[in-house]
C-alpha positions in Angstrom: -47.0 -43.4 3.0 -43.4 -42.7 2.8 -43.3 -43.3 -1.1 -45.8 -40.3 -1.0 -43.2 -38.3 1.2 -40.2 -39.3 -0.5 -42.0 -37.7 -3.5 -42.8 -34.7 -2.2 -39.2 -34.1 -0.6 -37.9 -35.3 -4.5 -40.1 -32.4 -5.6 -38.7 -30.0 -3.7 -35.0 -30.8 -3.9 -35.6 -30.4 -7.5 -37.5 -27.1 -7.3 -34.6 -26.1 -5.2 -31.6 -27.3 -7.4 -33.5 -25.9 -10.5 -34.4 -22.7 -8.6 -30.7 -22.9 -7.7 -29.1 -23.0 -11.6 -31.5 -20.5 -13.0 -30.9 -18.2 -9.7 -26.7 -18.8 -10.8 -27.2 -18.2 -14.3 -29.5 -15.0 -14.3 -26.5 -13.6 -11.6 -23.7 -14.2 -14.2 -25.9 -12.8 -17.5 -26.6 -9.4 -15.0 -22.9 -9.1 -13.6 -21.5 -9.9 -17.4 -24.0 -7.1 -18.5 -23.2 -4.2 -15.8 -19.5 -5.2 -16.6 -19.7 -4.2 -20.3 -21.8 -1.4 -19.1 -19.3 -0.1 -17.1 -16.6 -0.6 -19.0 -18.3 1.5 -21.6 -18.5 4.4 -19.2 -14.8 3.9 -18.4 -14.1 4.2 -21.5 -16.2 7.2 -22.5 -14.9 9.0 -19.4 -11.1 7.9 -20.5 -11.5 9.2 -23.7 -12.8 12.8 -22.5 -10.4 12.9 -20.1 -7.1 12.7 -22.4 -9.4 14.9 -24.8 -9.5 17.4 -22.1 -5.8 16.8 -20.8 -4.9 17.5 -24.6 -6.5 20.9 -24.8 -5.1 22.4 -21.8 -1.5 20.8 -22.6 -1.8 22.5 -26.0 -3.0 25.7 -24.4 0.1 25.7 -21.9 2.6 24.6 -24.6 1.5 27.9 -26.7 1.5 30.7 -24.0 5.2 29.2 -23.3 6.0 29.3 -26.5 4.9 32.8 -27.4 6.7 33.8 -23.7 9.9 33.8 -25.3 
C-alpha cells in the first residue's frame, strides 16, 4: 500500500514540475514575442514622429525665412 501511494504522489510532483517548466518557458517565448512586437511599434511611431517634427520644422524655418 504505501509503494502504491508514493507512486501516485511521484506522479503528480512530476506532472507538477513538468507542468511547471513548460508553464515558465511558454511565459518567456510570449513576453520575448510582445517585446519585439512592441518595440516594432515604438519604432514605427518614432520614425513618424521625427518625420512629422521634420515637416513642420521645415515649414517654420521657410515662412521665417521669407519674413525678412
Amino acid at each position: 500500500m504505501n509503494e502504491i501511494e508514493f507512486t501516485y504522489l511521484a506522479m503528480i510532483a512530476v506532472s507538477l514540475i513538468i507542468g511547471f517548466i513548460l508553464g515558465t518557458v511558454a511565459c518567456i517565448i510570449v513576453t520575448a514575442k510582445e517585446t519585439r512586437e512592441l518595440k516594432e511599434d515604438a519604432e514605427k511611431f518614432r520614425d513618424l514622429y521625427f518625420e512629422e517634427m521634420d515637416k513642420w520644422k521645415s515649414k517654420y524655418d521657410q515662412n521665417d525665412y521669407e519674413a525678412y
